[in-house]
N, C-alpha and C positions, 0 to 999 in steps of 0.2 A: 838844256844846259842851265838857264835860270830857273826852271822850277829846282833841282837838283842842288844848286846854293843855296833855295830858302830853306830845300828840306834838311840841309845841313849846318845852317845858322839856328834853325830851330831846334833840333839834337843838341848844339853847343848851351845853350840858354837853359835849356832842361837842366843839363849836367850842372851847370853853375850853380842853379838854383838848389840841385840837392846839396852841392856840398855847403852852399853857405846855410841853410836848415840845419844839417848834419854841424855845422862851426857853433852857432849858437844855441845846442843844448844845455849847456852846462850854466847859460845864462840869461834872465829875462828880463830883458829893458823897456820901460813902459815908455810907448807912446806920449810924446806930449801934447794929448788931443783933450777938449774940455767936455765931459759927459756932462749932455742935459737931458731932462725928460719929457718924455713921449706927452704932449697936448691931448690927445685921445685917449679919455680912459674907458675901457669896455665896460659895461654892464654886469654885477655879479648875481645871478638867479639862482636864490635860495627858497623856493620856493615860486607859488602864484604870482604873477605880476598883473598889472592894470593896464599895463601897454600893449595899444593895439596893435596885431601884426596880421598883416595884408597877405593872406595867402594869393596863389597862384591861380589864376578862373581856372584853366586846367587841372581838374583833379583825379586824383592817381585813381585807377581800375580798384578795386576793391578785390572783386574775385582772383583767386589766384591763378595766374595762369600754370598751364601744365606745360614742363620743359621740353624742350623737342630735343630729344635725347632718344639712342635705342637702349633698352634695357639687358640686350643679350648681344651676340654676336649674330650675325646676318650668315649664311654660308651660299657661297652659288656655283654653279658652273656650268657650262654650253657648249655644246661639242664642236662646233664652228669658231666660232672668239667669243673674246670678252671684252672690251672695250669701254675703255675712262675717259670722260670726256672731261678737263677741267673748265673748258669755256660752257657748257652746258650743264657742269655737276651733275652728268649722270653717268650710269652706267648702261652699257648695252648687251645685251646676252642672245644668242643666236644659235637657233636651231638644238632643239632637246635641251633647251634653256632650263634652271633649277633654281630655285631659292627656299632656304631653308630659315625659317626665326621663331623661337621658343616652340609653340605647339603648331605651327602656322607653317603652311609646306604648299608651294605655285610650284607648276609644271608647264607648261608653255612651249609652242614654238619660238618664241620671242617674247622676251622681258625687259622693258624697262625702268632702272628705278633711279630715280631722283632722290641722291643720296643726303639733299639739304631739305627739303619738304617731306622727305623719310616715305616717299611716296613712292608706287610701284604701278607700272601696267605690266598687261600680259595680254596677246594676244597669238593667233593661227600667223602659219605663214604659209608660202603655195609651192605647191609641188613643181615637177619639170611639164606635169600637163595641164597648170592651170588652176588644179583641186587646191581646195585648201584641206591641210592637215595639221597634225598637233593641235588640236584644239586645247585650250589651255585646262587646268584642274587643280581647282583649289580645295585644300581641307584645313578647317580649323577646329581643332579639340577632333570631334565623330564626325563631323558637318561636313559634309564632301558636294562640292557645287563643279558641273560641267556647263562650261558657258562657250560663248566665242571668243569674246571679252572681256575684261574685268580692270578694273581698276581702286586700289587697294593701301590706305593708308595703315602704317605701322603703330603710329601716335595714337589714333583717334579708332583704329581696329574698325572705322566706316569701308562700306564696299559700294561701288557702282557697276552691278554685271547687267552683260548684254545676252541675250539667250540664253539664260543659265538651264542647265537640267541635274537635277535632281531626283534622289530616289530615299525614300523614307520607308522604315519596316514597323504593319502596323498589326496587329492582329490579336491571338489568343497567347501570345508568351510560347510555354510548351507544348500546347496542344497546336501550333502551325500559325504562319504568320504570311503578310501576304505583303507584296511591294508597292508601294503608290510612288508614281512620278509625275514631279512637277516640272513643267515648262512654260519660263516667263522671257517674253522681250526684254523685260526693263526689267531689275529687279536692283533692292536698295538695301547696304546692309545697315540696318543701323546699331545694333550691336551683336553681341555672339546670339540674344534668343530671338533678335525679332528680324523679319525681313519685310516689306513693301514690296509687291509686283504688282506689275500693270500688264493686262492682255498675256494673263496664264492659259496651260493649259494643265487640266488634274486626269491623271488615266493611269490605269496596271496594266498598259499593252506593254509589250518589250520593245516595239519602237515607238521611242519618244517624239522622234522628229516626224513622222508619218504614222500617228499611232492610228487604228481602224473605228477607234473611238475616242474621244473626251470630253472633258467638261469645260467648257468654255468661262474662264472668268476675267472680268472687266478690269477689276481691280481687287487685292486680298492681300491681309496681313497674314504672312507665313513663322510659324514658331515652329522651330523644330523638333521633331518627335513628341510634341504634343496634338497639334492643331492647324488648320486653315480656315481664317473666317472668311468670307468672299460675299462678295456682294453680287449684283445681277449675275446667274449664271442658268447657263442652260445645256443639254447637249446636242452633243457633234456626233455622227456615225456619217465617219468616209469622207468627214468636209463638210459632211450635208445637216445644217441646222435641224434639230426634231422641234415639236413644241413641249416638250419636257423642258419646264422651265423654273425658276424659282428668283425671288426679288433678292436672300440672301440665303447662306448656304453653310454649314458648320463641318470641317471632315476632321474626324478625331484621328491624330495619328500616335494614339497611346500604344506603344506594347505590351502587350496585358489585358485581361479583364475589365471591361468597363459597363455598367451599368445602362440600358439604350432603350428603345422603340425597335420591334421588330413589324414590319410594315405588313398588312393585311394585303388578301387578294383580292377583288372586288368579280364580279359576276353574276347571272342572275342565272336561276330554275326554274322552270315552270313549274312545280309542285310547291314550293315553299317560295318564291319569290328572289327580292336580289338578296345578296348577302355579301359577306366579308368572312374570309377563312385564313388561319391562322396568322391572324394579329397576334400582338403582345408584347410582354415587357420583359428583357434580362437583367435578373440580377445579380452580381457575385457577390454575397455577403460575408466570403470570408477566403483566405487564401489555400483553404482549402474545399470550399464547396460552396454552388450555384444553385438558380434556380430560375428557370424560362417559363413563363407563363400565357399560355397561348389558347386562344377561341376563337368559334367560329359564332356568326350571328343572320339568322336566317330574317326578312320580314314578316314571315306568315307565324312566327311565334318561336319557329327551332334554336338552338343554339347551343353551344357546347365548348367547354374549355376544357384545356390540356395542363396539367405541372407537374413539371421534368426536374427533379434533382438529383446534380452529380455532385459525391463528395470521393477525396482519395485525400490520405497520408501515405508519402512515400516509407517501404518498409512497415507499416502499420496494416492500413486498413483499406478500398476502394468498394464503392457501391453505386449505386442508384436508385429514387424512386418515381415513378411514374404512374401517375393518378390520372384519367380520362373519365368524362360525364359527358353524357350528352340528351338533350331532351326533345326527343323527334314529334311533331306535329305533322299531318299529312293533313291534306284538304282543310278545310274551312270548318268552322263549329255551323251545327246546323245541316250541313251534308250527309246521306249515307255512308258516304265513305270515308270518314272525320276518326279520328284515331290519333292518340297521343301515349306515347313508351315511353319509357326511360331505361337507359341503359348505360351501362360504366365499366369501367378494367380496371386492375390495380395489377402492377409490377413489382417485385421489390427485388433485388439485385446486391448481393454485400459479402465479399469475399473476405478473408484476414490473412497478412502473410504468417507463415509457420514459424518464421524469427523471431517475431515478437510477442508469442507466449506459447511456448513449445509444449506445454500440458495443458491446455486447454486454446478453444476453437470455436469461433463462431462463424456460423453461413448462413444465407438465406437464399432463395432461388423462387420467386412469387408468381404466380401467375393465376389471378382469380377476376371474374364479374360476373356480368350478366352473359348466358350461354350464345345470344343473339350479338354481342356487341358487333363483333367481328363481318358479321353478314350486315346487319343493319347500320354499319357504322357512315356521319356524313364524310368524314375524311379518307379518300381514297388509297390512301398508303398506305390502308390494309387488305389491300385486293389481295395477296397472295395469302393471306390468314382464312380468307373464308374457306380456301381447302382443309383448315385445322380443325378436327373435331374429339382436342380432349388438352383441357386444360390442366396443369399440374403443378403443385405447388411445396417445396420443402424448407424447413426452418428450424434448425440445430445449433443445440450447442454441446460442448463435449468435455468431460474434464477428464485427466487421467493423476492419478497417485502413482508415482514412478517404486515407490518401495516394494521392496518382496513382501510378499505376493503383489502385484500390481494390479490397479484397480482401473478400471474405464466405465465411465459413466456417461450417458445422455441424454438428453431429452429435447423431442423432437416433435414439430405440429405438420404435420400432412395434411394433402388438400388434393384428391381427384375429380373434375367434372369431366362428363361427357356431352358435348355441344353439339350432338349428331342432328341431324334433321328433324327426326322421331322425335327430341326432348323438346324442340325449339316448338314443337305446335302442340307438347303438350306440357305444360311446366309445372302439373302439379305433378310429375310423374319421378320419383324419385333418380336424380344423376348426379348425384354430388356425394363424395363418399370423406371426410376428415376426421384426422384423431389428433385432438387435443388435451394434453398433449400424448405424447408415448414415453415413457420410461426404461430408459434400459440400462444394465450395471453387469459385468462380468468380473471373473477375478482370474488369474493368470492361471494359466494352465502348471498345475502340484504333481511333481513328480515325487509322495512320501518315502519310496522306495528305494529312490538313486543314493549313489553315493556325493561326499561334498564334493568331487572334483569333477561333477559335474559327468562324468562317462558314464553309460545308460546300457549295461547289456544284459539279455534275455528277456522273456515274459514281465517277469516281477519286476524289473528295474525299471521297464516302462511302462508300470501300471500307471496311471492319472487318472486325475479328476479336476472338472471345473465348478462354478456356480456362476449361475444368467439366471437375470430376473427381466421380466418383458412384461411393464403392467401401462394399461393404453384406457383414453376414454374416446372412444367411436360412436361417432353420427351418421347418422343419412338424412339427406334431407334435398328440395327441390329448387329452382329459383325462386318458386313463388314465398316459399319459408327463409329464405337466405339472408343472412346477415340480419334476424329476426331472432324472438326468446324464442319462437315457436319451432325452431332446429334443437331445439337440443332436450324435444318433449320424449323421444326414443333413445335416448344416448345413450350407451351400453359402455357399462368398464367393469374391468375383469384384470388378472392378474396371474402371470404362470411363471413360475421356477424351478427352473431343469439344473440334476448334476449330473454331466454325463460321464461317464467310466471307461476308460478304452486301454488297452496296450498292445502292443505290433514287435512283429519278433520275424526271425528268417526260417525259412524250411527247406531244408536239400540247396541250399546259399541261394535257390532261382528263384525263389516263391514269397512274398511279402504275404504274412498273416494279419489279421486284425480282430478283436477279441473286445467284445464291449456291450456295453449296456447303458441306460437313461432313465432315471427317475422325474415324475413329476408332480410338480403340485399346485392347481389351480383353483384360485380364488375366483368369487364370482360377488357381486351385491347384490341380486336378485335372481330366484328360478321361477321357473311357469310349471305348475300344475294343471292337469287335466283332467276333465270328466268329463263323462255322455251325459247330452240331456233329452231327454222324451220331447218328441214335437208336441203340440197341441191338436188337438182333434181327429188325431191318427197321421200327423204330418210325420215325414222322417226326421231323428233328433241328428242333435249336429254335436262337435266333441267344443269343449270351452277351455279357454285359456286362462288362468288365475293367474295373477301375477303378486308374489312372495316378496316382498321387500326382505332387507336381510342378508348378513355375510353367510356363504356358504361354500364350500370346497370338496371336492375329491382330487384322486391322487391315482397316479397311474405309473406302470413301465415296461418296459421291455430288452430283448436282447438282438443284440446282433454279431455278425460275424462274416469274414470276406477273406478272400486269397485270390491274388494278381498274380502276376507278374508281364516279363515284356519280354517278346520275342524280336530279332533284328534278321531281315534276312537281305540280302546283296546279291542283285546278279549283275557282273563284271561283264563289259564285252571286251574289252580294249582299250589300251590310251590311245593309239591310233585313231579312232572311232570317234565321232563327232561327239554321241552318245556311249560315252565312257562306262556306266554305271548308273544301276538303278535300285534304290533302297526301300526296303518295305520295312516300317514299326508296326506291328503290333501288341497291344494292350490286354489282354483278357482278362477278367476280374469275375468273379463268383461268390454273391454274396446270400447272407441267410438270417431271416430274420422274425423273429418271437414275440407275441404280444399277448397275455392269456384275456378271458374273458374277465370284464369288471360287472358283473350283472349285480353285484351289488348296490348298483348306485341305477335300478333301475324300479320303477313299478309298474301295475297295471291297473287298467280300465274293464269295463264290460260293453261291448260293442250290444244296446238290447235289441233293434231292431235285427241284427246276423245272429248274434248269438257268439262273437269273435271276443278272445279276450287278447285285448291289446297290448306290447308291452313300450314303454316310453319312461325317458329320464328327464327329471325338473330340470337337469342342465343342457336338453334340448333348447337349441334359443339363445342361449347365451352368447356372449363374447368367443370364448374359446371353445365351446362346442362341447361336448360329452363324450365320454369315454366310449369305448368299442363295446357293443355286444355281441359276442362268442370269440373262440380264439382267432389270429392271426397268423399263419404259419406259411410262410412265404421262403421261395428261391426265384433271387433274381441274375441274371446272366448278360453282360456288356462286354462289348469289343471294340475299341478305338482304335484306330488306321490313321495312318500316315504313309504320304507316299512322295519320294522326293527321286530328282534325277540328276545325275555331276555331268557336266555337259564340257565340251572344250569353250576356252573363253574364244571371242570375236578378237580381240586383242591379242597380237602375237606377242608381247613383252609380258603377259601376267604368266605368274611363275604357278599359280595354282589352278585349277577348273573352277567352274561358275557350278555351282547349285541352285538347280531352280526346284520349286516344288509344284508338283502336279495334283496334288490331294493335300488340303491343309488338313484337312480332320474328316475321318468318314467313319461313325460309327453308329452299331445295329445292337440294340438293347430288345429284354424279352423278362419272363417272370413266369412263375406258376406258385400258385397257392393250394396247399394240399388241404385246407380245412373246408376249402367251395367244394359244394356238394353237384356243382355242375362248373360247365365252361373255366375248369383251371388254366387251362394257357392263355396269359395273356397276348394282347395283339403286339407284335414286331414293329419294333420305334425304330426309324432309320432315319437318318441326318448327315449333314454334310457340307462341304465347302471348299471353293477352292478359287486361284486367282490364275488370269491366262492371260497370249495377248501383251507381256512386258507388265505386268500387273494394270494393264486398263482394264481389264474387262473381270467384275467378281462375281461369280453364281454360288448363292445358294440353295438348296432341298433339303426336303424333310417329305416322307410319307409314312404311314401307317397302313401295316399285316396283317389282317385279320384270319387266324389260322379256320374260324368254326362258319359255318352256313346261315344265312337266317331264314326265317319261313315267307310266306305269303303278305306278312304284316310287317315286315321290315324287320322281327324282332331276333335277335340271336338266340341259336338254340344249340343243345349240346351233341355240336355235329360238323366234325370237319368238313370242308368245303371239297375236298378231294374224292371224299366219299359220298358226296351230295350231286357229281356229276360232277366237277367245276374244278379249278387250279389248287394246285397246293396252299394259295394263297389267295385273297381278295382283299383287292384294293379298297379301302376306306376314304383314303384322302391321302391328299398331295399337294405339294407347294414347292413353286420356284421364283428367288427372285436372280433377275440380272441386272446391271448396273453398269454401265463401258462410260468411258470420258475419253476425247482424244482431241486431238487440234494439230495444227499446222506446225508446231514444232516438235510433234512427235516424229515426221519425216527427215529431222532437220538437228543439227548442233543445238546441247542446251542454253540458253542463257543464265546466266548465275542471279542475275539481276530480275530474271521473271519468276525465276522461284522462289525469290525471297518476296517479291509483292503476293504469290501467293498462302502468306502467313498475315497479311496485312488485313486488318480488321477493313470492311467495304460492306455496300449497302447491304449485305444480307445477316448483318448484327441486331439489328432491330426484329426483323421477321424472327430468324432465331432463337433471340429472349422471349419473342410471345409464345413460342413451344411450336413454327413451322420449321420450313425446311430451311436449312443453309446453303441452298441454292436456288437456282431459276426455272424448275421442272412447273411449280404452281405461279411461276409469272412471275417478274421483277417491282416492286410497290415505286409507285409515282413520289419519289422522293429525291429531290435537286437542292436542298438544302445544307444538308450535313454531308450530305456525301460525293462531297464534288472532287476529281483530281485535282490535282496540283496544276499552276499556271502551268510549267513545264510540259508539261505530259506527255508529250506528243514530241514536242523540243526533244527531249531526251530520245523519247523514238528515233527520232530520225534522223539523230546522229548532228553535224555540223551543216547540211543539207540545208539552206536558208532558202527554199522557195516556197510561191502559195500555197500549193499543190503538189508535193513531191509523185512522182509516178511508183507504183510497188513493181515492174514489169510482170516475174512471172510470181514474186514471191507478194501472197494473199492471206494478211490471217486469218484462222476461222477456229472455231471450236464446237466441239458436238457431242452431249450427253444425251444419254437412254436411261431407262429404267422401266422395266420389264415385269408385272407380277402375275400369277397366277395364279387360285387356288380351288382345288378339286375336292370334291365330293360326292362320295359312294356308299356312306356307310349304312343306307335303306335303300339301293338303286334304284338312288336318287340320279346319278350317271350326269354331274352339271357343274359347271362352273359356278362357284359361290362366289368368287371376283376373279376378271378378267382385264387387266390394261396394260396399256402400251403409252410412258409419257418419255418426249423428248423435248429437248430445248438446244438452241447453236446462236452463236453470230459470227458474222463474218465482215472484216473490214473493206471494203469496197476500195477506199482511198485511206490514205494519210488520216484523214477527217469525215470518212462517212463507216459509218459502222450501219449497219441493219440485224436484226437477231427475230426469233423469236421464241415461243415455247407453245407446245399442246399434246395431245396424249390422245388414244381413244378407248373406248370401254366396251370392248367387243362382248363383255353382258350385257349391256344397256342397250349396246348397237346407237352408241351417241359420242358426238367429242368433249372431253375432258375444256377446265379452262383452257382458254386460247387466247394468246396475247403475241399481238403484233411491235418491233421495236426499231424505231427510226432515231438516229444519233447524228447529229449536225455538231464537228467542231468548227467556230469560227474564231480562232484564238482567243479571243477577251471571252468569246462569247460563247453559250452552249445551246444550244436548238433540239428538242427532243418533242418526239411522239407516241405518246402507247397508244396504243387499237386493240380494243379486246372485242370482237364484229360480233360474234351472237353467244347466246348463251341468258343465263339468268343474271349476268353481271356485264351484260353490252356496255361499253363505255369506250370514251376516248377523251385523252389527257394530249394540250397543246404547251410545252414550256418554250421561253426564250428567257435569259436572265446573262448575266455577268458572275463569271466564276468567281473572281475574288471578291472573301466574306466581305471586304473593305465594302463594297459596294452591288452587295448581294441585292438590297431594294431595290436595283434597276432592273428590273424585269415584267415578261406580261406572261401570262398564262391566261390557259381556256380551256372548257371541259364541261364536259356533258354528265348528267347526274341520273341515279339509278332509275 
């Protein structure tokens, strides 16, 4: 009640107060108070003054500090609560906890952030059995850290995690990259590029927390997607310390191309001593082509280096070149047995896409050295080439003129060796056959006759003619001349241009005619003349070769003429019928062909000691050869076959039958020449092919009919075989090759996924550019470098299956190729195999992780086995373990790998191996 009157005496006084304010506007009455002034007059600073002033001993920070302030909005949420604490100023987030700010994104079981120090934890929280789960995940910008826990200011962008794990992608860019994870106790951020760990661990296993191997480091400055410097480190396999060790340690984590040390192998031989094989250095010098430079280094004196360059523009252009030397020493100087070679290969490899110069073209495809390299080589990764015995080499380029008439042009360097055993022990023997270059030019095929709108009918309408000119300079020459002036002491060039004449027309509408003819005219820059010369003192003379420097040509042609056609014949049995229908094509063609004698372009000799007058053309010898003496008057006769069968499909929903075909091509050709004055019929050409088996299995033949008898001396005489006692026919020769591939999923549903790896370029790309096989019949090359799977590999196999050892129960891969050849000969019964073999090759997966294979062959002419190589396959997931065993033979050897599949750290590994 007394507060209540004051508070209403004080409302009264207010009110009073405005209205006497509100009375005395209209008048202002001065106070009668006496103004005096102020005794203190302040200081007026217009400037410097002399007065000392006493600053504060505390003096202000200088540096500026940074406002603790957030710059964005914070977002979070947790699926349990969320909880504000205002006695604690924090916030609390629970279970599938989230926080979201600028680039900056925590995932957690549990978050807490201290909304006044702008400061955050994040840690696991534990399940109903104990487990901890949610482990927390932090990303900032690309940087993605898995720890247990972390703690994380917003201000200062510092981090302190607690078992962080980590995964960095380091590798070749587009050509495959590989993962490295790191795992540290303590790790420290101190801004977005650097981080501090202590008691890491660095490894490409897929478990981080229990990986089968890693690198142990003590302490290491981590940058991300660049680099890890690390100090003492050494490795771990299983837990278990190795003594692989090192004081400090650098692992680049560029993505990209990076410039390196590629680490040697170390070893020794008893023939040349210890050594080191393929060391060397990578370099990319440019973003679109490398170059790896690799040797090997013997102590008894050998040694050899390798350089490898790959260049590609996408849309442009892709190649490579590949240069090999090597300088073998055996035994000791001073030995009988002391011998020092040299021998080298060259590759060249250069494709060009057709987009980007659609009239003109360039390629190359190289394959040249020494004929021994292969066999004598110190680097074992060309075990499967020593079966190679012919090396081949082409190198084009091409231009076309699109205008009417259209022109194509080219010029082009060829390169044949033959490496056979026979050349390799004698090298002055000529095997090396190249034309440098060859020229060639055609022009479109002229139809003068037709009308403009281009429709072409009868004889005359489709008369034509073209013009080809084909003018080459050819060598022969041996290794011993090779890559010497001393090759090109025979070179022979010549030059020929043909126009050839034809038009085709219908007869009785079944018969396709043909009507034509061929002129020629060939240049030569030298011919050989001939004469007898008398021996000396009644010896017998011998004929001599002159050789004519000088342009020189004759000219030649001839006629021909043919009629086909195609017959179709079907026998139906029923659609009912498994085997519905069966079709036969045949082809028969009959042709006839004219060539008169050019004896003008011939001379003769006088044989003195016979008495024989010889006749011979100076363009015997040449390049292109010499024209025919006497006429040529020939009928020749072919028949092609086909033979195909409509089958009901396996598949009850196809609306059509399957056609398979049982005869790709089977055709018998034959010839008589009326102007041979004996043996006119030629022998019977038969050939053939066909695919069986779901197309695994392909055979091919070809034999040869000889209709006539021969005598006592092997020689043919003008006398059928039928009337000589004997068959209508006599076998001359014969050839079959077979070829089957088949595996474990031939019994089985396809995978999409295995047909597509096999279009994937794998270790038989290298064999294949040196000109062997593109497969494992002559043995797999010891090469764990470039051609390793993917970390996956296996992963993928085996689906989500996470054990050491998955078991396959009943299902085992395997696969298993053949190849079959044989070739006969009769043509002097002679009644013998001129080659006989049988080569196979399989593997087969044992486990998940054990694969075993091998490949061999035998030579039932030789009565000997083919190479033979033995293959053992250890996966240990980081890890790969391999063994070849090739047991006897001229090439006994055995190769021991262990290495780490990702290129990241492909130097860890040991190998061992025995030498020829």
């Amino acid at each position: 009640m007394q507060s209540n009157k004051q508070l209403f005496l004080l409302l009264a006084l207010l009110l009073v107060g405005a209205l006497s304010v509100s009375a005395q506007e209209d008048g202002i009455i001065a106070l009668p108070v006496k103004a005096e002034g102020d005794t203190i007059v302040a200081p007026l600073f217009l400037g410097k003054t002399n007065d000392t002033v006493k600053n504060d001993s505390t003096a202000k920070d200088s540096i500026r500090k940074k406002p603790s302030l957030l710059l964005d909005k914070i977002k979070y949420k947790a699926k349990d609560y969320v909880k504000l604490s205002q006695k604690d100023q924090k916030i609390y987030l629970y279970n599938e906890a989230e926080i979201y700010y600028q680039d900056t994104e925590l995932k957690a079981g549990i978050i807490v952030m201290d909304y006044v120090k702008n400061e955050v934890y994040a840690g696991r929280i534990k399940d109903s059995l104990g487990n901890y789960t949610q482990l927390p995940y932090f990303k900032q910008g690309e940087n993605e850290v898995r720890p247990d826990s972390i703690r994380f200011n917003f201000d200062t962008e510092k981090a302190l995690i607690f078992n962080s794990r980590t995964e960095q992608q380091a590798g070749l860019g587009q050509l495959g990259s590989d993962a490295m994870k790191v795992y540290a106790e303590t790790t420290k951020k101190e801004n977005d590029s650097v981080y501090f760990m202590s008691e890491a661990k660095i490894t490409t296993s897929t478990d981080t927390v229990n990986p089968d191997y890693y690198i142990r480091v003590r302490k290491a400055k981590f940058v991300p997607k660049k680099k890890v410097i690390a100090g003492f480190s050494n490795l771990y396999i299983a837990d278990v310390p190795t003594p692989v060790a090192l004081p400090f340690a650098y692992f680049p984590l560029t993505v990209g191309r990076t410039a390196g040390l590629m680490m040697p192998t170390f070893g020794n031989d008893p023939d040349r001593g210890y050594f080191l094989q393929n060391g060397g250095y990578y370099l990319p010098f440019s973003d679109y082509a490398d170059l790896t430079l690799t040797g090997d280094f013997y102590t008894n004196g050998s040694y050899g280096f390798r350089t490898t360059t790959v260049y590609t523009k996408r849309y442009k252009y892709r190649g490579n070149i590949n240069f090999r030397y090597e300088n073998l020493v055996s035994s000791q100087k001073g030995f009988d047995d002391y011998s020092n070679s040299k021998v080298w290969n060259l590759q060249i490899s250069h494709s060009q896409d057709t987009k980007a110069s659609p009239n003109s073209q360039f390629s190359a495809s190289v394959n040249l050295g020494s004929s021994s390299y292969y066999q004598n080589s110190l680097n074992q990764v060309n075990l499967p080439l020593t079966q190679n015995n012919t090396l081949s080499s082409s190198i084009s380029y091409s231009k076309t003129f699109p205008s009417y008439p259209s022109v194509n042009m080219s010029l082009t360097a060829t390169h044949s060796q033959n490496t056979s055993a026979y050349y390799r022990e004698n090298p002055d023997e000529n095997n090396i056959q190249m034309t440098l270059p060859t020229f060639q030019a055609s022009v479109e095929r002229i139809y003068p006759l037709a009308k403009n709108d281009g429709v072409k009918k009868g004889a005359l309408q489709n008369i034509n003619f073209q013009y080809n000119v084909n003018a080459r300079n050819q060598l022969e020459t041996n290794d011993a001349n090779f890559m010497t002036a001393a090759m090109f002491d025979e070179a022979q060039v010549g030059a020929k241009h043909t126009i050839p004449i034809s038009t085709n027309f219908k007869v009785a509408k079944f018969f396709s005619v043909s009507l034509g003819g061929s002129y020629e005219d060939v240049w030569t820059l030298e011919t050989y003349r001939q004469r007898y010369e008398l021996g000396e003192d009644g010896a017998q003379g011998e004929v001599v070769r002159d050789t004519i420097k000088g342009f020189d040509r004759y000219n030649k042609y001839n006629l021909s003429a043919s009629v086909g056609t195609t017959v179709y014949g079907t026998f139906n049995f029923g659609e009912d019928k498994k085997i519905q229908a069966i079709r036969h094509v045949m082809r028969p063609s009959l042709s006839y062909g004219y060539a008169p004698s050019f004896d003008q372009f011939y001379d003769e000799y006088l044989n003195n000691d016979t008495g024989e007058v010889v006749q011979y053309s100076r363009f015997q010898g040449t390049l292109n050869g010499a024209p025919s003496l006497g006429k040529s008057n020939s009928l020749s006769f072919s028949l092609a076959n086909t033979l195909e069968a409509k089958v009901r499909d396996k598949d009850s929903t196809a609306m059509e039958p399957k056609k398979i075909s049982i005869l790709n091509n089977f055709n018998i050709s034959t010839g008589y020449n009326f102007e041979s004055d004996s043996l006119k019929l030629s022998p019977l050409s038969i050939n053939g092919g066909t695919n069986i088996l779901n197309n695994k299995m392909s055979i091919n033949f070809s034999a040869g009919l000889d209709p006539y008898a021969i005598d006592n001396n092997g020689t043919r005489i003008d006398k059928f075989n039928i009337d000589n006692g004997g068959s209508l026919f006599r076998l001359t020769r014969a050839n079959i090759n077979v070829g089957y591939s088949i595996d474990s999923k031939t019994f089985g549903k396809k995978d999409s996924k295995e047909e597509e790896k096999k279009d994937e370029p794998g270790a038989y790309d290298y064999v294949a550019q040196s000109g062997g096989r593109d497969d494992d019949l002559f043995g797999r090359s010891d090469n764990y470098y470039n051609n390793r799977p993917g970390e996956d590999e296996y992963d993928e196999r085996d689906g989500d299956e996470d054990i050491e050892n998955p078991p396959y129960a009943t299902k085992i891969p395997w696969n298993f190729r053949l190849a079959y050849s044989a070739s006969y000969l009769n043509s002097a019964r002679q009644n013998e195999f001129s080659s006989h073999s049988l080569m196979f090759s399989g593997d087969i997966e044992l486990s998940p992780r054990w694969k075993v294979g091998g490949s061999s062959g035998y030579d039932f002419k030789n009565k000997g086995f083919t190479l033979t190589q033995l293959r053992f396959e250890r996966d240990l997931k980081s890890f790969r373990m391999n063994f070849n065993w090739t047991p006897f033979g001229t090439y006994t050897r055995w190769y021991f790998f262990i290495g780490i599949k990702s290129s990241i750290l492909s130097d860890l590994k040991w190998e061992n191996r025995s030498q020829n």
